[in-house]
N, C-alpha and C positions, 0 to 999 in steps of 0.2 A: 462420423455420423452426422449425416445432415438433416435439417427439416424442412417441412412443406416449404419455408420461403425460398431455400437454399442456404442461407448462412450457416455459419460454421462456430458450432458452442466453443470452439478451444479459440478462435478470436475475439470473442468476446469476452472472454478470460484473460484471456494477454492484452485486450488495450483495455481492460480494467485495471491490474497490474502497472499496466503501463502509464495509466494516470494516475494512479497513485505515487508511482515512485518518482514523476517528476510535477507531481502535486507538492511533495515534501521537500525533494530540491528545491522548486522556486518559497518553500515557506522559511527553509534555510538559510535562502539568499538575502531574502529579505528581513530577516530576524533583526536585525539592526538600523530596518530603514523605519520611520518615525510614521511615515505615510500607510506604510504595507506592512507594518508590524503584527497588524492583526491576525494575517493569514500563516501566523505561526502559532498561534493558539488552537488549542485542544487539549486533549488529555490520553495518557498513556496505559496503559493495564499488558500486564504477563507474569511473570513471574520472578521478582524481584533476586532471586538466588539459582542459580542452575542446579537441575538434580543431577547427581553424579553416581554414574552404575560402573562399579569399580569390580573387575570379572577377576582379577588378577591380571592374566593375559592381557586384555581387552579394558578399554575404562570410555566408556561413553557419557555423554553429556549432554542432558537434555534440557531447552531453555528457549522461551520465544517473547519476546514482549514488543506489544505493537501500540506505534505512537498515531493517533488521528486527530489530523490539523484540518482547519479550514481550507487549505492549500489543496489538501488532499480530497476533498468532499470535492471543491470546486473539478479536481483533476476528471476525478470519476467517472462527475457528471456530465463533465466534455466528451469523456470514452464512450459514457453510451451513447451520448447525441450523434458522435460520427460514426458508430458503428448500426446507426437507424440507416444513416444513409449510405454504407456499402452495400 
């Protein structure tokens, strides 16, 4: 599904994703560097315990907890600035 501009919503979901997840790698990386320490702060929220649906059969396990660093904010915000410009 496209819009009037032509862009495409499912890439702007993927390079959101996409800076996210190497928003939190480079916050990683740096977690021990003295300079760039800080772009590993933030705060985490989900659910501290998995709930466990146990069928007999079947035993699923449901569980999501997500950590947002500075790393990650910055990543983001990279994603939509180059996805202005595709």
């Amino acid at each position: 599904m496209k819009r009037a501009g032509g862009k495409n919503n499912w890439a702007l979901c993927l390079l959101i994703l996409a800076g996210m997840v190497l928003g939190g790698f480079l916050g990683v990386l740096t977690e021990g560097n003295a300079a760039f320490g800080w772009l590993n702060y933030g705060q985490s929220f989900g659910l501290d315990e998995p709930i466990v649906l146990n069928l007999g059969l079947l035993v699923i396990t449901f569980g999501l907890n997500i950590k947002i660093t500075i790393a990650s904010i910055i990543g983001v915000v990279l994603a939509i600035i180059i996805y202005r410009f595709l």
